[in-house]
N, CA, C and O atoms as a Tripos MOL2 file, in Angstrom:
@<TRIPOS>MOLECULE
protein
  260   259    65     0     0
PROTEIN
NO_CHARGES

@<TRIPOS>ATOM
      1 N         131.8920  -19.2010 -144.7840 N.3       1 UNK1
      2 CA        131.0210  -19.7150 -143.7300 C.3       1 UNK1
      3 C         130.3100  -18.5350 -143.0670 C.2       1 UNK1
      4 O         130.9270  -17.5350 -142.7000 O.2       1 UNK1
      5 N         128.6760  -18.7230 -142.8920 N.am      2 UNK2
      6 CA        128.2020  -17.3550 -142.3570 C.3       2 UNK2
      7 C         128.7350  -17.4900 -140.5570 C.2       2 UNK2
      8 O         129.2940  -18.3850 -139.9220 O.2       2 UNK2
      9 N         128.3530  -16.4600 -140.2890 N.am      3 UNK3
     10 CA        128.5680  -15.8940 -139.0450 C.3       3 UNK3
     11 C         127.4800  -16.9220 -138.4030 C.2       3 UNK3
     12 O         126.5080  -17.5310 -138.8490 O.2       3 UNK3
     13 N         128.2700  -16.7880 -136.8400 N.am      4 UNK4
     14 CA        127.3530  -17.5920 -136.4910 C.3       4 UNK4
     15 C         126.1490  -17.1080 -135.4070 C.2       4 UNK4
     16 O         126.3460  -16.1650 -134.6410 O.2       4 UNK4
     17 N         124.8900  -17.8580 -135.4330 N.am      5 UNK5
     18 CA        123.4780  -16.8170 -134.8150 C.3       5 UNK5
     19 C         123.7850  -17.0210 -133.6730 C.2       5 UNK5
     20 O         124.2450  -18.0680 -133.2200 O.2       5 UNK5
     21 N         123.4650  -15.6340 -132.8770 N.am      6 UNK6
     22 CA        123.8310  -15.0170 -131.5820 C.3       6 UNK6
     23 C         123.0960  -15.9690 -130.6070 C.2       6 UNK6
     24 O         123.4900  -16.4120 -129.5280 O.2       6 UNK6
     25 N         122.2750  -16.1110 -131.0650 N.am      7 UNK7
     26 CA        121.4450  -17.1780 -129.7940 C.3       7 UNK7
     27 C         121.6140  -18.8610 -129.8930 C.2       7 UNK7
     28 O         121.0440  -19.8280 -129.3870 O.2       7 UNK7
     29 N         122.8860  -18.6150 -130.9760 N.am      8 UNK8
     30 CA        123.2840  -20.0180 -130.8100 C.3       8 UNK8
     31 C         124.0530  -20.5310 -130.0120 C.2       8 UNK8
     32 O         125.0340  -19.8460 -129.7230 O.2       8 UNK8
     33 N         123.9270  -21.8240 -129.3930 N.am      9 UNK9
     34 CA        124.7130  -22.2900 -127.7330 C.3       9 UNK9
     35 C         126.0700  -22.9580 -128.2220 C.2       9 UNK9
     36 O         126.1840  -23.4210 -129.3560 O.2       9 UNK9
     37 N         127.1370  -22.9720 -127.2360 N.am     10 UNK10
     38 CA        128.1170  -24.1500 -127.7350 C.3      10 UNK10
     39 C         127.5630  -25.6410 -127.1810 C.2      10 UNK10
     40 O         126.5990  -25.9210 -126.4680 O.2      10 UNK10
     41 N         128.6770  -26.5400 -127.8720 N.am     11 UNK11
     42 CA        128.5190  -27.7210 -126.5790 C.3      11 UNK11
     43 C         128.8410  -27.3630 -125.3240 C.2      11 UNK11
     44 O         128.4660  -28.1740 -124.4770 O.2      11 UNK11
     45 N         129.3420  -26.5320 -124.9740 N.am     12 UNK12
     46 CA        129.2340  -27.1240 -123.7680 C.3      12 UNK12
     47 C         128.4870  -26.1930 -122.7890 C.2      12 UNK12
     48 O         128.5480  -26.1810 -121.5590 O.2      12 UNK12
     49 N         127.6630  -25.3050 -123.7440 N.am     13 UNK13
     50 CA        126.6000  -24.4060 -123.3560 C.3      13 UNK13
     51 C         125.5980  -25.1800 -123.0230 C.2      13 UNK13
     52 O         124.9680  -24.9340 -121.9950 O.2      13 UNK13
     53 N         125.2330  -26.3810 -123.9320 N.am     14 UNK14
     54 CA        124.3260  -27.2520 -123.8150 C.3      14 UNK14
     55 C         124.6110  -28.0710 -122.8520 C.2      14 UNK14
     56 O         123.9640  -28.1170 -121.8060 O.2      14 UNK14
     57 N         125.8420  -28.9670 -123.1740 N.am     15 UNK15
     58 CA        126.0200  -29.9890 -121.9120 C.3      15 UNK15
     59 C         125.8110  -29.4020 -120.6930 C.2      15 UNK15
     60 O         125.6740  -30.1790 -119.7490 O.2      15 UNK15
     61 N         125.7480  -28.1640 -120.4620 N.am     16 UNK16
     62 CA        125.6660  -27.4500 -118.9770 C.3      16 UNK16
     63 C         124.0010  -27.6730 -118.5980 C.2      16 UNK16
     64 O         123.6370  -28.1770 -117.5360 O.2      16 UNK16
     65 N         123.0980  -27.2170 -119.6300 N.am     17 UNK17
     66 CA        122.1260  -26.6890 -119.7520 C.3      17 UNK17
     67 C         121.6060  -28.6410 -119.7310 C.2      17 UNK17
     68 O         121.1690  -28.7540 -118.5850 O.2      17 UNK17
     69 N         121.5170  -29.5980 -120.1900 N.am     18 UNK18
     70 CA        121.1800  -30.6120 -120.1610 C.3      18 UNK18
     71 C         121.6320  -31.3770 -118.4810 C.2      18 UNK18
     72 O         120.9040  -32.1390 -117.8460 O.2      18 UNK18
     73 N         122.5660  -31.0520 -118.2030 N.am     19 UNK19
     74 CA        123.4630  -31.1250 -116.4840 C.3      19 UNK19
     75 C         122.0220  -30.8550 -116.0490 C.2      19 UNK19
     76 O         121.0850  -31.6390 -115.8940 O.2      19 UNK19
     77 N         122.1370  -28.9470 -115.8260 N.am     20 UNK20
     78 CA        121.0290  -28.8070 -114.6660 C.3      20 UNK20
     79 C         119.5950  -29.7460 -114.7000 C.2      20 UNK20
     80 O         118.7820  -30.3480 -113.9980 O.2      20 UNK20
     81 N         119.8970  -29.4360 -115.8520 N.am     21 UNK21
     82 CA        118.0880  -30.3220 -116.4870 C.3      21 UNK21
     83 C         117.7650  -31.7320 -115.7110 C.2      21 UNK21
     84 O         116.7800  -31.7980 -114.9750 O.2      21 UNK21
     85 N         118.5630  -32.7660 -115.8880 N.am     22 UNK22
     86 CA        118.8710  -33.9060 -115.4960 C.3      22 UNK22
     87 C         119.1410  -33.7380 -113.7440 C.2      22 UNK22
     88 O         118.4890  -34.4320 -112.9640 O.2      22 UNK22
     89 N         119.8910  -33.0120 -113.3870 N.am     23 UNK23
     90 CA        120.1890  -32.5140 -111.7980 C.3      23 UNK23
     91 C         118.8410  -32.3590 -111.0270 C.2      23 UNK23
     92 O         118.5680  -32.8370 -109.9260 O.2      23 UNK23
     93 N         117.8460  -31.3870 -112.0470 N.am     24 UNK24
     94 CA        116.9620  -31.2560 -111.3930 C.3      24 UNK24
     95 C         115.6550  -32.3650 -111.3820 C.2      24 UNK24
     96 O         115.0220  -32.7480 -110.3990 O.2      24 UNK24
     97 N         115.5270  -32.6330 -112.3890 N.am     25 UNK25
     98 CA        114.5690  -34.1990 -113.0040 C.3      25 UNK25
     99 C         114.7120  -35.0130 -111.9590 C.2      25 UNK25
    100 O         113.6940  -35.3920 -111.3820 O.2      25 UNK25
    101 N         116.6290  -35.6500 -111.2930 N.am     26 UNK26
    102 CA        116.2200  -36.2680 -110.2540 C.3      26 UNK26
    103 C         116.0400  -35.8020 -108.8950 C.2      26 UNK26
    104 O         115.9550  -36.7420 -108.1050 O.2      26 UNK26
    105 N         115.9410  -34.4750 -108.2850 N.am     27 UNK27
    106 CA        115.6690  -33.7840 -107.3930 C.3      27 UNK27
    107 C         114.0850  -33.8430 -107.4180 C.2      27 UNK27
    108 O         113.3000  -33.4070 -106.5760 O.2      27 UNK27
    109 N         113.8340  -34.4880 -108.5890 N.am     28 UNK28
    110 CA        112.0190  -34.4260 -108.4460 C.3      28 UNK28
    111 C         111.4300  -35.4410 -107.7860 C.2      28 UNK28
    112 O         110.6020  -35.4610 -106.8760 O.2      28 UNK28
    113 N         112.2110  -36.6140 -108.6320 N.am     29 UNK29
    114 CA        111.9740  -38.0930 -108.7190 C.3      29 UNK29
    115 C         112.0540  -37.8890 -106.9210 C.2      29 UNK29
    116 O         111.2690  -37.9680 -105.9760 O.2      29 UNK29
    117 N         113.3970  -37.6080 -107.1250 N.am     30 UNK30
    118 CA        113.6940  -37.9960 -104.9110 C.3      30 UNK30
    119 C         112.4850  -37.8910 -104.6230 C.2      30 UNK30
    120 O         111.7070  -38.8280 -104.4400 O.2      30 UNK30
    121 N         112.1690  -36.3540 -104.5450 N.am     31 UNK31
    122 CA        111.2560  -36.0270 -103.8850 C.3      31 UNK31
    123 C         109.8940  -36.6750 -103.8740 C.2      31 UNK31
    124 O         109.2810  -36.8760 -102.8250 O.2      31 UNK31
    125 N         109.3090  -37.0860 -105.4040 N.am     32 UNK32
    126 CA        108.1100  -37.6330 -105.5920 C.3      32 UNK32
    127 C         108.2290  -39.3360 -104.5870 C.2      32 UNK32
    128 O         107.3740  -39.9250 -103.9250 O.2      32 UNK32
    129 N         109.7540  -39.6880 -104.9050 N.am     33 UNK33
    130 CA        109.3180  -41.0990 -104.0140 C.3      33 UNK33
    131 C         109.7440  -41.2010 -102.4020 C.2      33 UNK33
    132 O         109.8100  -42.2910 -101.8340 O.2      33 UNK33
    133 N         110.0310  -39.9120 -101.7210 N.am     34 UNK34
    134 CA        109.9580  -39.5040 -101.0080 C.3      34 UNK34
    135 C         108.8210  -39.6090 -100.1130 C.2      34 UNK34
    136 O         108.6760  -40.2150  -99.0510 O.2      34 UNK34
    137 N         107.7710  -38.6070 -101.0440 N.am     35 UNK35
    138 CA        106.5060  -38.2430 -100.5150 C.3      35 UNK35
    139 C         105.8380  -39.7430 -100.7760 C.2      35 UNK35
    140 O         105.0710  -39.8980  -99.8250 O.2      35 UNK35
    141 N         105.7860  -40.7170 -101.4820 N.am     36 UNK36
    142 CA        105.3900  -42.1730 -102.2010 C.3      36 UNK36
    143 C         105.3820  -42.8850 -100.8360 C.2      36 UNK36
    144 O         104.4020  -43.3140 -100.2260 O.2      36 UNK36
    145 N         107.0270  -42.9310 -100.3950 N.am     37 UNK37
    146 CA        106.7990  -43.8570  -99.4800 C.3      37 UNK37
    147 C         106.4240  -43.1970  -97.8700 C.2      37 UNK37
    148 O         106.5500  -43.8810  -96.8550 O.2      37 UNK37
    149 N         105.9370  -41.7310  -97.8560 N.am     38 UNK38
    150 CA        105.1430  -41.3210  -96.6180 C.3      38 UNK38
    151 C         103.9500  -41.4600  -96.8850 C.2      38 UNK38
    152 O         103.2880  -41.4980  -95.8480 O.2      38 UNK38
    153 N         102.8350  -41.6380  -98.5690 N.am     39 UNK39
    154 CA        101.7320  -42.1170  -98.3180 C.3      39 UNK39
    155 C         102.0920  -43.4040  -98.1850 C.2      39 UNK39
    156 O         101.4640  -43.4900  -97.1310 O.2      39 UNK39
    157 N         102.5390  -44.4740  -98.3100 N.am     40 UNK40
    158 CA        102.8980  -45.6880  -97.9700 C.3      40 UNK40
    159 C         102.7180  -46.3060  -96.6430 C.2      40 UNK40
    160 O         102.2020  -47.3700  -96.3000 O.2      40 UNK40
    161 N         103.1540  -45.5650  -96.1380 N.am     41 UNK41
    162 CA        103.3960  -45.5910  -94.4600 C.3      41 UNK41
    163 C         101.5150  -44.9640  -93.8450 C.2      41 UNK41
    164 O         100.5930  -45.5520  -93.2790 O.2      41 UNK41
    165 N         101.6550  -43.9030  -94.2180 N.am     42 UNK42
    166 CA        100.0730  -43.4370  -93.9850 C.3      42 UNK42
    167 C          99.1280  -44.8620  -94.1640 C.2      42 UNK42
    168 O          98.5230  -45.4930  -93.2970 O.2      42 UNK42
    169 N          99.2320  -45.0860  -95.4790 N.am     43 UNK43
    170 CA         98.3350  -46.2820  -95.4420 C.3      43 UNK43
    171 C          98.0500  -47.5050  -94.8490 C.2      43 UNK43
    172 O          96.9820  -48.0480  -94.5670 O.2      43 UNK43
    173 N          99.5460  -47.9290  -94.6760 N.am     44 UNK44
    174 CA         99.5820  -49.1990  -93.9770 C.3      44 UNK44
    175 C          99.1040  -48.4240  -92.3670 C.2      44 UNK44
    176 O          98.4020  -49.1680  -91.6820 O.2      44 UNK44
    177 N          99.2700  -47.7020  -92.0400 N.am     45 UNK45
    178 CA         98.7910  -46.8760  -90.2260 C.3      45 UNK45
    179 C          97.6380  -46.5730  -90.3830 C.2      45 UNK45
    180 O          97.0310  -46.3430  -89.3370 O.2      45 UNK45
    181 N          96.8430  -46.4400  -91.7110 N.am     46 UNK46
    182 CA         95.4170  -46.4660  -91.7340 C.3      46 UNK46
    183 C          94.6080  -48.0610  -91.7500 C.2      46 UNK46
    184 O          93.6550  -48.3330  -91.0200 O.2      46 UNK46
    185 N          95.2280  -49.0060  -92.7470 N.am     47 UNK47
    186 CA         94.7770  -50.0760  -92.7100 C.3      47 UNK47
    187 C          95.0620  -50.7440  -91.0030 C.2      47 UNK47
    188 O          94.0790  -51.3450  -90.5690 O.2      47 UNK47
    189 N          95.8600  -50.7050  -90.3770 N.am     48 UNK48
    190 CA         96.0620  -51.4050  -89.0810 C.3      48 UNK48
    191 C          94.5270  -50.3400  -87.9700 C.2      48 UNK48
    192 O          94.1670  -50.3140  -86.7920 O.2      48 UNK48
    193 N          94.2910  -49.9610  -88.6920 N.am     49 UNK49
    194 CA         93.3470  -48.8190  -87.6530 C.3      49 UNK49
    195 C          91.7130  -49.4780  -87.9880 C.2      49 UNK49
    196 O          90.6650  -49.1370  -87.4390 O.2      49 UNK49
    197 N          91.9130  -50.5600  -89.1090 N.am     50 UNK50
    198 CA         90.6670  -50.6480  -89.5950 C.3      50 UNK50
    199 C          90.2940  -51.9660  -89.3710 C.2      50 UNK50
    200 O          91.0790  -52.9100  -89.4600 O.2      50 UNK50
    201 N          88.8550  -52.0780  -89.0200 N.am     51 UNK51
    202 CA         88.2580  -53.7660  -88.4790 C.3      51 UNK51
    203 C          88.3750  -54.3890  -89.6310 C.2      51 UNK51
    204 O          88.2680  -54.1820  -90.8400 O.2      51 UNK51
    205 N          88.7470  -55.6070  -88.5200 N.am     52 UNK52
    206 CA         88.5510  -57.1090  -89.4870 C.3      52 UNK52
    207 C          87.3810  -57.6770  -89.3890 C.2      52 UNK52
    208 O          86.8220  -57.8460  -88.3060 O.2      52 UNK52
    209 N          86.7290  -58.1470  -90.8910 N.am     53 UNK53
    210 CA         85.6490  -59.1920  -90.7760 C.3      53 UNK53
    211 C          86.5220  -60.7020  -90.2730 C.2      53 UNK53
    212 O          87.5280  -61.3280  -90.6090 O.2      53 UNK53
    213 N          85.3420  -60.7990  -89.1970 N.am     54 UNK54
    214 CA         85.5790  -63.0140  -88.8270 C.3      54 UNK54
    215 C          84.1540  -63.4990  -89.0740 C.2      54 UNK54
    216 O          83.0490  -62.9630  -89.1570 O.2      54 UNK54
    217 N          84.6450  -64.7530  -89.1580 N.am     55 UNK55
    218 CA         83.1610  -65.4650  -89.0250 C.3      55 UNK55
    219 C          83.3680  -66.1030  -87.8400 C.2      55 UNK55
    220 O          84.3940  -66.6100  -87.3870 O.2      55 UNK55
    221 N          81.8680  -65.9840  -87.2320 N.am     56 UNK56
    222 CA         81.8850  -66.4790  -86.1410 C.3      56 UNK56
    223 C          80.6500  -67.8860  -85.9770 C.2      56 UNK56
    224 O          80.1760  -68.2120  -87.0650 O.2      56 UNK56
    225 N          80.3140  -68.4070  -85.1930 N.am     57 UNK57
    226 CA         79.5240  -69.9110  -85.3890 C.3      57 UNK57
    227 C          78.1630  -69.5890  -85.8640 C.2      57 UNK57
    228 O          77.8330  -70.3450  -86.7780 O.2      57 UNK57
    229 N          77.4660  -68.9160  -85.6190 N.am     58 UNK58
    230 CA         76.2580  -68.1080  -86.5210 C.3      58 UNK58
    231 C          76.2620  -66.8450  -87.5650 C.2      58 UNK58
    232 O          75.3490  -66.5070  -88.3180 O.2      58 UNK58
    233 N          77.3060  -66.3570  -87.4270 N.am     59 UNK59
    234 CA         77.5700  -65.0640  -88.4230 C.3      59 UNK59
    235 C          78.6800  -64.4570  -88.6830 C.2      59 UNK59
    236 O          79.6250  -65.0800  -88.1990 O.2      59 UNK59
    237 N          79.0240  -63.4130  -89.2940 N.am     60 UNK60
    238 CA         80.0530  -62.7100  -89.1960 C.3      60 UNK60
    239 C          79.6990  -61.6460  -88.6240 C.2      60 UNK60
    240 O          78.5430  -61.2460  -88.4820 O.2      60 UNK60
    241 N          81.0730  -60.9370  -88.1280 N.am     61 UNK61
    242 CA         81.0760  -59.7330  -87.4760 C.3      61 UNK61
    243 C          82.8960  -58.8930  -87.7660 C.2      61 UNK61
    244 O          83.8660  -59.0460  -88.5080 O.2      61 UNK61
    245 N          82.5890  -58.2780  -86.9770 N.am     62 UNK62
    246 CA         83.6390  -57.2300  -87.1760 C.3      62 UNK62
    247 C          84.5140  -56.9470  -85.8480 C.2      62 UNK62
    248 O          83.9810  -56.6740  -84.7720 O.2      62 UNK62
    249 N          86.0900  -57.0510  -86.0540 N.am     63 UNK63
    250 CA         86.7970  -56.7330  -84.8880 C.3      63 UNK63
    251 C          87.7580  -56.4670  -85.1080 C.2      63 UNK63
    252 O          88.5600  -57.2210  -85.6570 O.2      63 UNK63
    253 N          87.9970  -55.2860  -84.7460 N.am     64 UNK64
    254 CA         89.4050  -54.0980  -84.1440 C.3      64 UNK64
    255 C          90.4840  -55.3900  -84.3500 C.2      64 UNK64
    256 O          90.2640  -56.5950  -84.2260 O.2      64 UNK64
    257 N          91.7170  -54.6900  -84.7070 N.am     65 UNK65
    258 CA         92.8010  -55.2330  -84.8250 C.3      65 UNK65
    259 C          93.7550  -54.9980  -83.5160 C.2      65 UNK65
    260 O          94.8850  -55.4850  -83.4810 O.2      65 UNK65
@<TRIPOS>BOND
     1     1     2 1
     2     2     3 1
     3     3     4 2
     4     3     5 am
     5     5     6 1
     6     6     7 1
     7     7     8 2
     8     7     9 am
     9     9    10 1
    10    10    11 1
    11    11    12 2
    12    11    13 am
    13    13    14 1
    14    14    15 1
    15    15    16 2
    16    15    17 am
    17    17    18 1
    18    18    19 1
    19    19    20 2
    20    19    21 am
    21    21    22 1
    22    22    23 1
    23    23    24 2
    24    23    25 am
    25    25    26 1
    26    26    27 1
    27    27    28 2
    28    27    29 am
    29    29    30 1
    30    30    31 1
    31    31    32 2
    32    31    33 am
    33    33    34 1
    34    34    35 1
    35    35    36 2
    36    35    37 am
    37    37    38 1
    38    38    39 1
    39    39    40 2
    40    39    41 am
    41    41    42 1
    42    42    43 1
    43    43    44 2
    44    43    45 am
    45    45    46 1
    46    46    47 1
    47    47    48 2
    48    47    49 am
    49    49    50 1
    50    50    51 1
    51    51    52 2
    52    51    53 am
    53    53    54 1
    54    54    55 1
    55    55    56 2
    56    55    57 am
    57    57    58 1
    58    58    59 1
    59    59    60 2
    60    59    61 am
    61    61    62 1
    62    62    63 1
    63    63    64 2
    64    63    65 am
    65    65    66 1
    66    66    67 1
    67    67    68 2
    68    67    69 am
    69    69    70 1
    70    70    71 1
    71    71    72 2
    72    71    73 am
    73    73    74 1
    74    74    75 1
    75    75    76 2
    76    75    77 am
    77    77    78 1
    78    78    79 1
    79    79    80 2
    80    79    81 am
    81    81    82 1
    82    82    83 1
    83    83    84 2
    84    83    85 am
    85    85    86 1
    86    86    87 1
    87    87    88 2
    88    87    89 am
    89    89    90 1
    90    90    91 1
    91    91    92 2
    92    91    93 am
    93    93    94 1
    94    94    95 1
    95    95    96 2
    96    95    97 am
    97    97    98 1
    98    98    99 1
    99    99   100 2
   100    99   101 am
   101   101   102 1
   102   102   103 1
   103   103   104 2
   104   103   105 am
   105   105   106 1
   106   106   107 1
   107   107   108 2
   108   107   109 am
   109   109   110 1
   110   110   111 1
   111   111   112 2
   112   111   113 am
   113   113   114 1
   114   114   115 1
   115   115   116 2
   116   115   117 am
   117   117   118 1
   118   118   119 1
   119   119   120 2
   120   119   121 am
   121   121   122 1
   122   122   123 1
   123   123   124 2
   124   123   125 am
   125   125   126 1
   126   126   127 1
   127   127   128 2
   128   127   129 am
   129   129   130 1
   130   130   131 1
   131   131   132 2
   132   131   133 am
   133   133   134 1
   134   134   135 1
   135   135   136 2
   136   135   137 am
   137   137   138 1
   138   138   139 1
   139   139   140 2
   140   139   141 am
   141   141   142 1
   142   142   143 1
   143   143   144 2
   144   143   145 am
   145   145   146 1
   146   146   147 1
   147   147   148 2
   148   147   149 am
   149   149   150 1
   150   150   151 1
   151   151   152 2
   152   151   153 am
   153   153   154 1
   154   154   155 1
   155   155   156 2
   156   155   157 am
   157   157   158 1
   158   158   159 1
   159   159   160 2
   160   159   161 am
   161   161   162 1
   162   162   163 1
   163   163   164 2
   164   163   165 am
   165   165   166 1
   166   166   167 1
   167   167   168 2
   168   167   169 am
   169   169   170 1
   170   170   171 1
   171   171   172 2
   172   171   173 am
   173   173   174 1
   174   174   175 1
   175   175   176 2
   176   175   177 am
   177   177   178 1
   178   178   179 1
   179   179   180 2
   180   179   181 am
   181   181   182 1
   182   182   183 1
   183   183   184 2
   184   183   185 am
   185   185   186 1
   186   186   187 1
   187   187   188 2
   188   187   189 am
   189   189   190 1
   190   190   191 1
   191   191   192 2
   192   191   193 am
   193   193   194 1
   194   194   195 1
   195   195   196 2
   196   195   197 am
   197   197   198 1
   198   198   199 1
   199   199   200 2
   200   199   201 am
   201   201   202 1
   202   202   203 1
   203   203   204 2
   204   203   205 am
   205   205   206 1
   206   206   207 1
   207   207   208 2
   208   207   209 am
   209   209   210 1
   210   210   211 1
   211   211   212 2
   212   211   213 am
   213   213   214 1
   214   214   215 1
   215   215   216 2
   216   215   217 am
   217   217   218 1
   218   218   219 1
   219   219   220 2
   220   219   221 am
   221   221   222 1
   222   222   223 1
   223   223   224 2
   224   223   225 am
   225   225   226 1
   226   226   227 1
   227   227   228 2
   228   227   229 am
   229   229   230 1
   230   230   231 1
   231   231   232 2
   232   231   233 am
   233   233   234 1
   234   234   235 1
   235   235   236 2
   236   235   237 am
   237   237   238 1
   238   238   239 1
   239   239   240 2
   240   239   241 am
   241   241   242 1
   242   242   243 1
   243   243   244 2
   244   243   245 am
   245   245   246 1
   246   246   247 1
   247   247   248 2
   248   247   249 am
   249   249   250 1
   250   250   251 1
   251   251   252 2
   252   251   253 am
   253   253   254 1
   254   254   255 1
   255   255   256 2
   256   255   257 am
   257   257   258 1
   258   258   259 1
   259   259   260 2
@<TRIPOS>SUBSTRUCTURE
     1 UNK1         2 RESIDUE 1 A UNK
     2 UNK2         6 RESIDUE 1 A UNK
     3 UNK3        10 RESIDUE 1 A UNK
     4 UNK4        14 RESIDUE 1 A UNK
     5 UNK5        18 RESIDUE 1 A UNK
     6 UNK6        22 RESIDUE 1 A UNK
     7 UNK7        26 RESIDUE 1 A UNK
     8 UNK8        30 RESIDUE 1 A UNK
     9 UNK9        34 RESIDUE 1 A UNK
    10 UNK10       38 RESIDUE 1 A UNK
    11 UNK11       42 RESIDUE 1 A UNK
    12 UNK12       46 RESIDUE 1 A UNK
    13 UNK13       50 RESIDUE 1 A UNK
    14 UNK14       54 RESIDUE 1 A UNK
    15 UNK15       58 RESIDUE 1 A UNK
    16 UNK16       62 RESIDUE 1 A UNK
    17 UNK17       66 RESIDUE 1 A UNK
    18 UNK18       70 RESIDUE 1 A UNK
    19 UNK19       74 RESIDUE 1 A UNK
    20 UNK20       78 RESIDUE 1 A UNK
    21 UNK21       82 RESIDUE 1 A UNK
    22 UNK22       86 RESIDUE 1 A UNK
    23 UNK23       90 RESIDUE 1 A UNK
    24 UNK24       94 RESIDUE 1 A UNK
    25 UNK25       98 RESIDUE 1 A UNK
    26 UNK26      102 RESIDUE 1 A UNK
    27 UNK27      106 RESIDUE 1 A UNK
    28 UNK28      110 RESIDUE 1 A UNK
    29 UNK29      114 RESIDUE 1 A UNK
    30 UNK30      118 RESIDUE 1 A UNK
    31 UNK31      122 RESIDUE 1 A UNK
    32 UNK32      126 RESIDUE 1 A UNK
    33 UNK33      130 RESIDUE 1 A UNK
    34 UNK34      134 RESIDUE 1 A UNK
    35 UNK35      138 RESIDUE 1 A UNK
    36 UNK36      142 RESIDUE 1 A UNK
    37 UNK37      146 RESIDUE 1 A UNK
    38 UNK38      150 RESIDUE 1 A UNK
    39 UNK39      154 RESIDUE 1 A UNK
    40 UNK40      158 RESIDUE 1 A UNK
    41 UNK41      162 RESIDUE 1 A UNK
    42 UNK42      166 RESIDUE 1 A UNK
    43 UNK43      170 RESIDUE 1 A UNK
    44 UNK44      174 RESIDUE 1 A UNK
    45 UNK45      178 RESIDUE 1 A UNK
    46 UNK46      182 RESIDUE 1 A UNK
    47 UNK47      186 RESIDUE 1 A UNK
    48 UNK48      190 RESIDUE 1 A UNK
    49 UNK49      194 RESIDUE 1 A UNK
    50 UNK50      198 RESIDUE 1 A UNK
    51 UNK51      202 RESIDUE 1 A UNK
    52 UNK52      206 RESIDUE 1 A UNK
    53 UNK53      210 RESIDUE 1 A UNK
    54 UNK54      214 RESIDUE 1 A UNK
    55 UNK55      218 RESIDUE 1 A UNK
    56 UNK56      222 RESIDUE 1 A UNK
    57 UNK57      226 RESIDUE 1 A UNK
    58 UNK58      230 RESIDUE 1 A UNK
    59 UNK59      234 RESIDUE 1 A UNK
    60 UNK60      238 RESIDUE 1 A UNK
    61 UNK61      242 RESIDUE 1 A UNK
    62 UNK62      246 RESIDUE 1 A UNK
    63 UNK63      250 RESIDUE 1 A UNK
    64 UNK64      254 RESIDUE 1 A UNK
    65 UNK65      258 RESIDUE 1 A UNK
């Protein structure tokens, strides 16, 4: 059996190396739906900021919420 190549990993060189990987993947996710649901919030505090069309007995118009 040849020797084996120096830059080759064990298992559980890998399972380590797949750990952080995965550890960090969801340290992302958090974060991305983190930041998701602060534009979320932004938006709905932008939409409440913004006029409503009504109709009124000759036309429509526009009014503040």
């Amino acid at each position: 059996m040849p020797p084996p190549h120096p830059e080759m990993k064990t298992n559980q060189e890998l399972l380590l190396l797949i750990s952080k990987s995965l550890s960090s993947l969801h340290k992302r996710q958090d974060d991305l739906c983190k930041r998701l649901e602060n534009l979320q919030k932004d938006l709905n505090d932008f939409k409440d900021q913004m006029p409503v069309r009504k109709s009124g007995w000759l036309s429509d118009y526009w009014e503040m919420k």
